[in-house]
N, C-alpha and C positions, 0 to 999 in steps of 0.2 A: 504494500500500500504506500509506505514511503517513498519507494523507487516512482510508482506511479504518480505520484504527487511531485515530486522532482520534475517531472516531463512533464507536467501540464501547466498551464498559464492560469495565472490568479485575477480577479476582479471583484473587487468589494462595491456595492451601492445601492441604489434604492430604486426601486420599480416605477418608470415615471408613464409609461403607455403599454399598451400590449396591443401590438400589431394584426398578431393573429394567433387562433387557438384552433386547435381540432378537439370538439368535447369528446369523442369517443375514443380519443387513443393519448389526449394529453400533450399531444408536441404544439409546440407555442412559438411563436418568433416578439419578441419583448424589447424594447430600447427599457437600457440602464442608466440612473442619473451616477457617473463614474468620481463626482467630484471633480479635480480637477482634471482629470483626462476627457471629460465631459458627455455628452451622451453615448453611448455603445450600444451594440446590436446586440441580443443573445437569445441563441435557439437551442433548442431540447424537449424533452418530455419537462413540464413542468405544470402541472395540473392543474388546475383554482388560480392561481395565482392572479396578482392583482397588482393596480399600482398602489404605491405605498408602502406593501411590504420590502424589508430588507434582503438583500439577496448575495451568498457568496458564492462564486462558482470557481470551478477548477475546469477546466475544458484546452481545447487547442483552436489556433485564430485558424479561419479560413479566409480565402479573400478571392472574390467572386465578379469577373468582369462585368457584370450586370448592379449588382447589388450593393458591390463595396464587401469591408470587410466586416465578420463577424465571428463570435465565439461560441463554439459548439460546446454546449455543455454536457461537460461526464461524470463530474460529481458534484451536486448540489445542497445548502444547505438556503430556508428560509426562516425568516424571523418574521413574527409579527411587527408592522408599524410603530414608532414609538415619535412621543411629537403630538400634539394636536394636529397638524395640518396633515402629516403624515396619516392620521388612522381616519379623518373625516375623508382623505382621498379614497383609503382602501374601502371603508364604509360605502360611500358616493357612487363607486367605479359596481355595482353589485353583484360582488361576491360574496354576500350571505343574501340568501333569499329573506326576501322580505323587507329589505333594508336599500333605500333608494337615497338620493340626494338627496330631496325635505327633508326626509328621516335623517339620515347621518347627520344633517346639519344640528338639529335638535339633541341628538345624542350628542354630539363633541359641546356644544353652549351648557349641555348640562351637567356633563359629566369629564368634560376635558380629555387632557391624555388617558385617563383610565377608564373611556368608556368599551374598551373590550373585554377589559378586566371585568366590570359591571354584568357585562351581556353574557359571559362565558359562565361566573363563580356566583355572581347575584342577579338573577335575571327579575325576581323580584321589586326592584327597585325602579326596574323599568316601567313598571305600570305607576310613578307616580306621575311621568308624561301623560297628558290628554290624546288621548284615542287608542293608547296602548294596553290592550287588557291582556291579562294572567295567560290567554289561550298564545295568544300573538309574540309576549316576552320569551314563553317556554319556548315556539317554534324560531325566537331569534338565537338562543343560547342552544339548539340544538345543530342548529347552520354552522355557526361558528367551532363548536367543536368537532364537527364535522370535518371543517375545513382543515383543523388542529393537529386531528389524525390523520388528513392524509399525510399536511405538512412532518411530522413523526416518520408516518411510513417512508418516503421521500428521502429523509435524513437518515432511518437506517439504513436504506439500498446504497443511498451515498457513502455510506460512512465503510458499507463492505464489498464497495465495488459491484453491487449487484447492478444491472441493466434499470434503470428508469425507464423505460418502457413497460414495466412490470408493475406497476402504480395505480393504475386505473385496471386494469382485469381483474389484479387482485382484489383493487376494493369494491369491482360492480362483484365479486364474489364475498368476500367476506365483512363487509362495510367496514363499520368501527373498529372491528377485532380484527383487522387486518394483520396488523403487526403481530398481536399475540397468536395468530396462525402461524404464521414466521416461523418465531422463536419457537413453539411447540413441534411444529415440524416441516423443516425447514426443504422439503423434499415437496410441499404444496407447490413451491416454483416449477416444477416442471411439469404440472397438469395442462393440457393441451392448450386450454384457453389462458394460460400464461405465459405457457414456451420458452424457461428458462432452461438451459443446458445443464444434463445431470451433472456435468464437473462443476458447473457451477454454486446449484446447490448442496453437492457434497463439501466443496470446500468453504460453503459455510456453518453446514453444521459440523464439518470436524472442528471449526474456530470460535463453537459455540461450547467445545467441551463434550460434541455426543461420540460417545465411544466407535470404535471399528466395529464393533458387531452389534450395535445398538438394532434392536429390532425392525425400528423404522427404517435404518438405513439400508438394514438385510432386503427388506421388502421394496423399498422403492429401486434397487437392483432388476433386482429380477423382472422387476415390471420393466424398467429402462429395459432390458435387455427384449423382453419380446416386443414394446413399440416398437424398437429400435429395428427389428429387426423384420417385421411389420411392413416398414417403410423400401426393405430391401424384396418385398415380393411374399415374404414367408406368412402362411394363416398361424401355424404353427411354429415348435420346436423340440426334438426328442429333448426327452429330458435328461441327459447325459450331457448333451449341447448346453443347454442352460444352463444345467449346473455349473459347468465347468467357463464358461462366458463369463457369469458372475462372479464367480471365486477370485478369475484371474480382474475383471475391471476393479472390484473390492478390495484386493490383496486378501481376502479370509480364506479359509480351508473351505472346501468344500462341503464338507459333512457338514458344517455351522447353518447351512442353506435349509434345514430342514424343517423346522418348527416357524423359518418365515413362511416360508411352501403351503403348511399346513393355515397360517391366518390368513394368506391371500385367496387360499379356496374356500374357506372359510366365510370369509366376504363376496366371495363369485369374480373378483378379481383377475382370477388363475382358476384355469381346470382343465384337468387331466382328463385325458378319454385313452383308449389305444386305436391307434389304427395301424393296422397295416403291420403287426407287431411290433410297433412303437409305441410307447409311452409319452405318450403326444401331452406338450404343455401349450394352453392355449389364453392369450389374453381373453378375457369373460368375452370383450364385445367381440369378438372375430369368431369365439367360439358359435353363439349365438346365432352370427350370420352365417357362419357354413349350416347347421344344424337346418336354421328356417330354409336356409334355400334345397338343400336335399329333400327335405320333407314335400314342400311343393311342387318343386320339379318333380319328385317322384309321383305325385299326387295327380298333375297334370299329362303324364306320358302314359300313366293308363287308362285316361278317357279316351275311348273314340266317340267321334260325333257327326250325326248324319249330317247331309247338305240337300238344301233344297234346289239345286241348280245342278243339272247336268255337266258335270265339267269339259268331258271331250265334244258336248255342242257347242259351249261358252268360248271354247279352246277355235273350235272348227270357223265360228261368227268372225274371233278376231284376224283370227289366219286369214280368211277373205276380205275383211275390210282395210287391212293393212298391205295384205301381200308377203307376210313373212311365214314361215314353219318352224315352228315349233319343235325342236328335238325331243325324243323320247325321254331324258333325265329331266326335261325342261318338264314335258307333261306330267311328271309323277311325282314333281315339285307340288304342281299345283293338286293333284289328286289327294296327296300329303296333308297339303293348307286344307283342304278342304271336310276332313274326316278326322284330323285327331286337333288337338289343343294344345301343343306345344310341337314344334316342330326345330331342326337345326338346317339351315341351307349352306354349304359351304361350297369352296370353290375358289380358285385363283383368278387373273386375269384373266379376261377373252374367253370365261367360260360358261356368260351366261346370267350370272346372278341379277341382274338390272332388271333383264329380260323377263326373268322367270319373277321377280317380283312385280313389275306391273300386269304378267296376268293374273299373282295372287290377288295385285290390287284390285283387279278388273271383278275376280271371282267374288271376293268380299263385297264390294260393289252392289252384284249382284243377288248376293244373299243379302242385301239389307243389314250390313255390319257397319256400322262408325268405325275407324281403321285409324288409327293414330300411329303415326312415323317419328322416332327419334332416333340419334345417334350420341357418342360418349361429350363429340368437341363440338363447338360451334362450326369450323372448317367441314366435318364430318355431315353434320345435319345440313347442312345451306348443299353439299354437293348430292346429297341423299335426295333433298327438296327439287332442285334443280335433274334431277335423273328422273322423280315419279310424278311432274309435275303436280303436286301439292306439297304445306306445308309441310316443315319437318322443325322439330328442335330440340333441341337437347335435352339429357335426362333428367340433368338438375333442373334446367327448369320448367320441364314436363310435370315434375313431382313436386314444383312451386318451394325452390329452398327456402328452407327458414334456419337463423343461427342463432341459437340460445347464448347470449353472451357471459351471461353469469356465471352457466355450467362448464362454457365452451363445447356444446355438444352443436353437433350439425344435425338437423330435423326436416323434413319436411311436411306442408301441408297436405297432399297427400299420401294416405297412409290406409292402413283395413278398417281404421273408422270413418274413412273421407277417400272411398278410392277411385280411381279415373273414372269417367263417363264414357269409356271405350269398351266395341265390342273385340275389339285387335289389336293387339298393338305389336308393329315390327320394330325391332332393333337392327340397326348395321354399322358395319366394325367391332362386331362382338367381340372381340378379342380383346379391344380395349377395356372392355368392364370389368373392373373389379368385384372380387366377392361385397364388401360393405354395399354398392350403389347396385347389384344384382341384387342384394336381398331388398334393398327400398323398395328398386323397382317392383318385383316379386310381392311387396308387400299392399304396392297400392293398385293392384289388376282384383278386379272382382270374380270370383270363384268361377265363373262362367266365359271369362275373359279369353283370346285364343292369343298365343306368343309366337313369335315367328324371331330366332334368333340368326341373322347371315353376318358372314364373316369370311375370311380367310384364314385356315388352321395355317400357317407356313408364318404368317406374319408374327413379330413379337410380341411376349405377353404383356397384360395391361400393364401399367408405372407401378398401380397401389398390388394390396396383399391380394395373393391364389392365382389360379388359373382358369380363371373359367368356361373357357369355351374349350381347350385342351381335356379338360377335366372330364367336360360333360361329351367328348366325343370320344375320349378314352372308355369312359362309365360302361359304352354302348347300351345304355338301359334310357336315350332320347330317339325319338323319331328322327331320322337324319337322312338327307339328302344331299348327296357329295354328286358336283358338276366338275367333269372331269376333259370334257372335249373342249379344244380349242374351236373358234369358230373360224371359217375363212379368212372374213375379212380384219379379224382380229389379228389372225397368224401371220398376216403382212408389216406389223409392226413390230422392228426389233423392239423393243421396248419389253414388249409382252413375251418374246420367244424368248429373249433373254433371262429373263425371270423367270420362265419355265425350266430352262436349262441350269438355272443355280439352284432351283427346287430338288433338280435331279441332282446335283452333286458336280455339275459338270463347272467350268468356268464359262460365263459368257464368250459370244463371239465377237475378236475387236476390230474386224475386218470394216471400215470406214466405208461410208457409199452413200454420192451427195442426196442420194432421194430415202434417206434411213432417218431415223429419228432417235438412233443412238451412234453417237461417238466414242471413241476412248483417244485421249490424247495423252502418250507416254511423258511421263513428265518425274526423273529419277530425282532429283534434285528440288527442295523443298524454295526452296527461293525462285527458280525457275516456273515449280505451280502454282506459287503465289502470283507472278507476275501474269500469268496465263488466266486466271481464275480474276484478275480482277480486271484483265483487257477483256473477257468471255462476258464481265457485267457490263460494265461501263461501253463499252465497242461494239464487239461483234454480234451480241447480240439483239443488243437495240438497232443499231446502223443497219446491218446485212440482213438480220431475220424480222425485224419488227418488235421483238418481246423489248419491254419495257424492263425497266431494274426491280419495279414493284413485282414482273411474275414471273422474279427469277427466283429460285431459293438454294442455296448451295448445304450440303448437308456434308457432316464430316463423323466420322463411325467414333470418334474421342473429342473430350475438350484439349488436351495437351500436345503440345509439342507445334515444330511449327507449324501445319496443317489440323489442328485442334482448333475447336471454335473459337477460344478464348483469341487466340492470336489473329484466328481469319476475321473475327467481328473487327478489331482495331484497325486492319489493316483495310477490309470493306468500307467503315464507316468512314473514314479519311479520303480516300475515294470517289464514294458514293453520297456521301455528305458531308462533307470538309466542312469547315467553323464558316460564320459567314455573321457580319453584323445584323442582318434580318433573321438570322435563328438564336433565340436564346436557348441559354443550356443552361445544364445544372452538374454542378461537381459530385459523385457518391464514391469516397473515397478514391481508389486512381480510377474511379470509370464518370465518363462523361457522357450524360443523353442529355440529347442536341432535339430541338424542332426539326421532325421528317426522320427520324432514325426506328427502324426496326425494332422495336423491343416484345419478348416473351412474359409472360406471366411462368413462375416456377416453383409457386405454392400456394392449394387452394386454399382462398379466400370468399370468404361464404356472406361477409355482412358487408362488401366495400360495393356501394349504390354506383349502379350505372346508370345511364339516361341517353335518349336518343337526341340527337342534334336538335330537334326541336325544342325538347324541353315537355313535350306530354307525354312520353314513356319512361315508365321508368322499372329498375329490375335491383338482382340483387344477386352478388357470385361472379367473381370472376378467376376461373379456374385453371389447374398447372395444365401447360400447355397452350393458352390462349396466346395468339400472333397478335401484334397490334401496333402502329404507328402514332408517333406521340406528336400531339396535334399542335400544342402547345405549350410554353412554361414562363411559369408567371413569376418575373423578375422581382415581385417585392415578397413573397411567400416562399417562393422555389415550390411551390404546386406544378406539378406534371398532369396535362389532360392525355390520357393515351385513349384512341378511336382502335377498339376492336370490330371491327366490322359494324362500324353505326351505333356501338356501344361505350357511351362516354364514361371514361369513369376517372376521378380525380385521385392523383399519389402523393399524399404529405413525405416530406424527407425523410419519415421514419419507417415508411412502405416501401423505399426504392429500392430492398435487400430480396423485392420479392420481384424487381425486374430483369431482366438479361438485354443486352442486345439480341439480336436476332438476322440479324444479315445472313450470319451463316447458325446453323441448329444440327445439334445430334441428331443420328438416324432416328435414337429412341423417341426423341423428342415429337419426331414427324409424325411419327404413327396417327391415322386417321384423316390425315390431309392428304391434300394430292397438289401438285401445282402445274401451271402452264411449264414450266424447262427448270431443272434439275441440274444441278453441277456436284455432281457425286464424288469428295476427295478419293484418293485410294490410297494411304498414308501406312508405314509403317507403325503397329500401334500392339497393345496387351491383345494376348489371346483371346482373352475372353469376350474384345471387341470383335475380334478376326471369325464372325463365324458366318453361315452358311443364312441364319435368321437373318442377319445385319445388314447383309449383301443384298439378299432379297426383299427385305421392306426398301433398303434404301431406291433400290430399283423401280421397286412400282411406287414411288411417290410420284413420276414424272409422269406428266399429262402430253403431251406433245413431242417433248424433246428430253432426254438424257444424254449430259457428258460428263465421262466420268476423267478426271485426270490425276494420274499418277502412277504407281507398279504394278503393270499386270502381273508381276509376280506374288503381289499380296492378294488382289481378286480370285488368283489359285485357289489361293491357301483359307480364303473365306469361303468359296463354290465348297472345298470340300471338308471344312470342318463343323462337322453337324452335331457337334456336342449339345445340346441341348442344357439352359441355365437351370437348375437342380434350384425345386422350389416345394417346398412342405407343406404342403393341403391335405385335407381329410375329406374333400370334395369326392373324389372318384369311389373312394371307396364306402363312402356312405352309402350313395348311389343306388352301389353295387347288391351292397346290404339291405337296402331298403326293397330293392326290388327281389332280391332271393325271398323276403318275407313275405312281398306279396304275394308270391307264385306259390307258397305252401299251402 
């Protein structure tokens, strides 16, 4: 703490304006009366605060071609007002409810410097003012204590280095007892809806005195360890794995794990099931979701259900009025959709799936079914919509998110007390759904509801925990329809044959040919494809081909190294939107977003309000993976508006940890988009990017055009390593179980 204090910059003074505040997250931008250094800037989480009160900060200067200079604060201490003029301003400025200018002035003529002291310890005395009764003094003396303990809480984050960002979550969760949550257990910081790092709060309660095997801290391990791991795909974890996770993040022995084990199952926390002859450890809520979704998927695959519409004359109608035929998988697609209530359609490029769903659609149509179309992303659902010409949107907001901020729990309004008014609903890009957002969805279809899940099996699995579309086509206990033909005019694009060729294990064809819509350009030397890759945006492909910079998207299988996002965004953005006096920008540590810059969303955010350019729609969610262009940035806040597809949504300084550039994006990242031309790196990188998955989503991201530039010797060595990422589900074989029960 000392060393940190060493490095940081001091400013003592008095709160004379407050520029701007965000009520939901605390970050503030304030001018300081400095004395004689004289007014200063200062931004941070700084919650209530007000003018008047006193303020010490420890922070580091920033200094900002737009704004001037100012001081980001990292540890903070506040005082109440002292001074008549000082507490009639804080009074005046209203920061205690209930208390405005007349007021405050009334209190300070009567009670002078000590009217906070009055309002806080004797609130009593307040009613000998005219108009202030007993009801009125209590709720002024409750404001202000209020205020008291944030200002407390504040001071002790400051005083242990903990994040000020943590301020306000904690106390919409535990009001006044903020702090004594803390000190009790200090492992409360890493609850979802506060998000402080478990090193963090372990290395406050070891400074608090709680022992290495303190029980709490036994238990908040363990739990760390299966979020944690949660986040890397897993529902689960054998329990051998965790034990030994935790032992070593904790330094304790292992055996010491055992009586935490038993109070977190205890609580439903943690629970043990076996699958698979594992002794499977499951965080309660993931447990939960695998459990609900087996159950109904199993529940659902053995309805069949009659159709009032003849399908091979419905089939035969469209055949004639369009001109097109039908293949026979295509037909028994639809025979499928029409007779059972949960169905799987899979299939790669060119083989159909489009097709075969708008004669599902056609079929529903016909039977008089409402059919409701979503997909995982926004990009997903608009190219979904644009294929079956009707709406389509997304699942969160199909399901109306809602985000409990107190609990930090993610909710939605529809649910099995409130479920869709659909008689269908199809999903595509199944692959992308995670177990937690399958069980939602799962949960808000009405018992009679028909599912239609399409996807592509070959593509990578979703970001969040399981596997689900893997799962349930491993299970074989879903109705499933795999499109396996390529179609003619489909097999004329390299694009498409090449993806079938990496599916097979082969390596693409890099044989050039000016009427192909895939290139490779060899390119050994990382400086060399850098140069090529930004003449391919900026040049040749706008100049020669037409494509714009906007429908280019360069996609790289790692963030590191030189051909790594990290380097390619810097080296894009400089490029493709050099500094320029008509763009403001904004500093986030060494990254810079500029007005017109590419940027990602890369953690979802469930409560950050978006709105349509007009100004009459409005929504709420803006989720990892979201692409979006930053419209503008407001030089006296440092507010970022970034426009995701007509989706406005504002990023105070304390959000910008959840943007990216976005010029160039991991393959993982792309999953469920598709763009007009691709520029696929092919970089020397960790095996466990190098595989056979990577190569082929990165491939079929491209809409018109793919080039890929770099070692066709790495493309090898991805075509044929089909190792598949080893992920811990209880998916398949519940499934499997549930359905051997039904059949007895």
């Amino acid at each position: 703490m000392e060393n940190l204090l060493y490095e940081l910059s001091y400013l003592e003074g008095t709160v004379s304006s407050v520029i701007f505040r965000n009520e939901e997250n605390g970050y503030t931008v304030l001018r300081v009366d400095g004395g004689d250094e004289g007014e200063l800037t200062v931004v941070g989480c700084m919650p209530g605060i007000a003018p008047g009160e006193g303020l010490a900060v420890h922070g580091t200067w920033e200094q900002h071609s737009t704004y001037g200079t100012q001081l980001k604060a990292e540890i903070v201490e506040r005082t109440l007002p002292t001074g008549e003029d000082a507490v009639y301003r804080y009074l005046a400025s209203g920061a205690i409810r209930g208390i405005g200018a007349v007021t405050a002035r009334r209190l300070v003529d009567a009670f002078g410097a000590e009217a906070l002291t009055v309002i806080e310890e004797a609130p009593e005395k307040l009613t000998e003012l005219p108009g202030i009764t007993p009801r009125r003094a209590r709720a002024m003396s409750e404001a202000l204590r209020l205020q008291v303990s944030m200002r407390r809480l504040l001071d002790f984050l400051s005083a242990h280095n903990l994040p000020l960002q943590a301020a306000m979550p904690l106390y919409r969760r535990y009001g006044d007892a903020a702090l004594t949550a803390i000190r009790t257990n200090p492992y409360v910081l890493t609850d979802e809806s506060i998000g402080a790092a478990f090193h963090t709060a372990d290395a406050l309660a070891l400074s608090l005195g709680f022992p290495n095997e303190n029980q709490l801290r036994l238990e908040a391990g363990l739990l760390f360890e299966l979020i944690h791991n949660s986040d890397h795909g897993h529902v689960f974890l054998p329990r051998g794995k965790l034990l030994a996770a935790t032992a070593q993040l904790l330094s304790v022995p292992e055996d010491r794990l055992g009586d935490a084990m038993l109070s977190l199952q205890e609580g439903g926390s943690l629970v043990c099931s076996e699958i698979a002859g594992e002794d499977a450890c499951y965080w309660g809520r993931l447990y939960d979701c695998e459990c609900s979704v087996a159950h109904r998927l199993s529940t659902m695959a053995q309805e069949e259900l009659s159709s009032t519409v003849s399908v091979d004359k419905l089939l035969d109608r469209i055949e004639g009025e369009t001109g097109m035929t039908y293949a026979p998988l295509q037909r028994q697609a639809v025979h499928t959709a029409a007779c059972r209530q949960v169905m799987l359609l899979t299939g790669g490029p060119g083989t159909g799936k489009t097709t075969s769903l708008r004669a599902v659609l056609a079929l529903f149509e016909a039977m008089g079914l409402h059919t409701v179309l979503t997909a995982p992303t926004g990009r997903a659902a608009k190219r979904l919509s644009e294929a079956c010409g009707m709406e389509a949107a997304t699942i969160h907001r199909l399901l109306e998110t809602r985000y409990d901020t107190k609990h930090g729990n993610l909710t939605f309004a529809r649910d099995d007390q409130n479920p869709l008014a659909a008689d269908a609903v199809i999903v595509d890009e199944a692959s992308m759904v995670d177990l937690p957002l399958m069980a939602a969805l799962l949960s808000a279809l009405r018992n009679d509801c028909r599912l239609i899940l399409v996807g592509d099996p070959h593509q990578l699995p979703s970001v969040g925990p399981g596997n689900v579309l893997s799962d349930l086509l491993r299970s074989g206990t879903i109705p499933t329809l795999s499109l396996t033909e390529i179609f003619r005019q489909a097999a004329l694009s390299s694009i498409i044959r090449n993806a079938h060729c990496v599916n097979q294990g082969e390596p693409p064809e890099l044989t050039n040919s000016a009427s192909s819509d895939f290139f490779f350009l060899r390119r050994m030397e990382p400086d060399s494809a850098l140069a090529t890759l930004v003449e391919l945006c900026r040049v040749r492909l706008p100049e020669k081909m037409g494509i714009p910079p906007e429908h280019i998207q360069v996609l790289s299988p790692t963030r590191r190294g030189a051909l790594g996002t990290v380097s390619l965004n810097a080296t894009l953005q400089a490029a493709l939107n050099p500094p320029d006096p008509q763009k403001p920008e904004r500093m986030f540590g060494e990254q810079c977003f500029r007005t017109g810059d590419r940027v990602m969303q890369v953690k979802n955010n469930y409560d950050l309000l978006w709105q349509d350019r007009s100004g009459k729609e409005f929504g709420i969610g803006i989720f990892n993976g979201d692409i979006g262009r930053i419209d503008r940035v407001d030089p006296k806040s440092g507010i970022l508006v970034v426009d995701f597809d007509g989706r406005f949504a504002e990023y105070t300084p304390d959000l910008l940890h959840q943007l990216e550039p976005a010029w160039a994006i991991t393959v993982h990242k792309s999953q469920g988009s598709e763009y007009r031309a691709v520029i696929l790196c092919a970089p020397d990188a960790a095996a466990m990017l190098q595989t056979r998955g990577v190569l082929y989503t990165g491939i079929t991201r491209a809409k018109e055009l793919l080039i890929v530039v770099g070692d066709d010797a790495v493309l090898a060595r991805m075509a044929k390593n089909d190792r598949p990422t080893r992920r811990y589900s209880g998916l398949r074989a519940r499934l499997v179980r549930l359905a051997k029960a039904q059949q007895m």
